[in-house]
C-alpha positions as CSV (number, residue, x, y, z in Angstrom):
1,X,-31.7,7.1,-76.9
2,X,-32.3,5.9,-80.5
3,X,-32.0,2.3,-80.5
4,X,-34.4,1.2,-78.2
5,X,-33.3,-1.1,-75.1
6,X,-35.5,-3.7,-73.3
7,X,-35.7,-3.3,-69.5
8,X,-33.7,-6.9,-69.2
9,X,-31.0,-5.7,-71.2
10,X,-30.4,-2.4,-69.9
11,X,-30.5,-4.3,-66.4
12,X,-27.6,-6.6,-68.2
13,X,-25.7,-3.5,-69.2
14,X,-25.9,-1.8,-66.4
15,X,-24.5,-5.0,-64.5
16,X,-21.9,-5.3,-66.8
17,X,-20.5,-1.6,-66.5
18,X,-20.2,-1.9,-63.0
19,X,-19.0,-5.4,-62.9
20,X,-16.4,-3.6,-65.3
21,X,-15.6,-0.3,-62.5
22,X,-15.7,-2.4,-60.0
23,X,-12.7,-5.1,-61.8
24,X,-10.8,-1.4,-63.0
25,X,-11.5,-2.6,-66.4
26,X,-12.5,0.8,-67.5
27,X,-9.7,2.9,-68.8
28,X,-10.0,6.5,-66.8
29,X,-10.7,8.1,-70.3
30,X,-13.9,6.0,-70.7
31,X,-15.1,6.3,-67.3
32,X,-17.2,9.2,-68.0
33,X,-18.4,7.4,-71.1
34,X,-19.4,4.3,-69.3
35,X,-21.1,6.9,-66.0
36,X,-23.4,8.2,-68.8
37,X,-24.4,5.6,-70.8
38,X,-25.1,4.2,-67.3
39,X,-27.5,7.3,-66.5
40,X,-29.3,6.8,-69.4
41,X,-29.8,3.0,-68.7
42,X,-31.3,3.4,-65.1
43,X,-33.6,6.2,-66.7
44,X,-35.2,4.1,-69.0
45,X,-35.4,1.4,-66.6
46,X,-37.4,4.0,-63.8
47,X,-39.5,5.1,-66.8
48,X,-40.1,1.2,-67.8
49,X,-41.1,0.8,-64.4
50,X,-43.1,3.7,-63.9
51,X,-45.7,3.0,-67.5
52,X,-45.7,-0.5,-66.0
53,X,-46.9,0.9,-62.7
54,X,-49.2,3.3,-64.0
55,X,-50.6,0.2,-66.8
56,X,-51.1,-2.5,-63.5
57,X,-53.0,0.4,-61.4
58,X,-55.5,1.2,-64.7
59,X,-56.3,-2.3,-65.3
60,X,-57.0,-3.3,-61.4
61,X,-59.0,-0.1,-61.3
62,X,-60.9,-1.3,-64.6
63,X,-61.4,-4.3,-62.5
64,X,-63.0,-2.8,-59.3
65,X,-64.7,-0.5,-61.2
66,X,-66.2,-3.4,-62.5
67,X,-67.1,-5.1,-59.6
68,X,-68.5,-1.9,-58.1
69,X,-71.0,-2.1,-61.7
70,X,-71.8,-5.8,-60.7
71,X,-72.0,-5.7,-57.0
């Protein structure tokens, strides 16, 4: 995905599209548009929250390793 996405709005995307399925807004031709581009939204967001994860577990293991030095 070239233009780059914050996690909030693919969230808001995402919500839209379904909100859009779930109305039948979305014209049977577009559908599989609208599927992918919906694919691609939840795999940033798993990948936003996986580097967040993996950022949060580094920095509290900086911290006890830390506390282990100063204990």
């Amino acid at each position: 995905m070239a233009d780059e996405v914050s996690y909030r709005d693919a969230l808001q995307e995402l919500e839209s599209i379904l909100v859009a399925i779930e109305e039948e807004q979305v014209d049977v031709d577009d559908l599989a548009v609208k599927v992918r581009r919906s694919a691609e939204l939840i795999r940033l967001c798993r990948e936003r929250i996986e580097a967040a994860t993996m950022a949060v577990e580094a920095i509290v293991g900086e911290m006890e390793s830390e506390e282990d030095d100063d204990g």
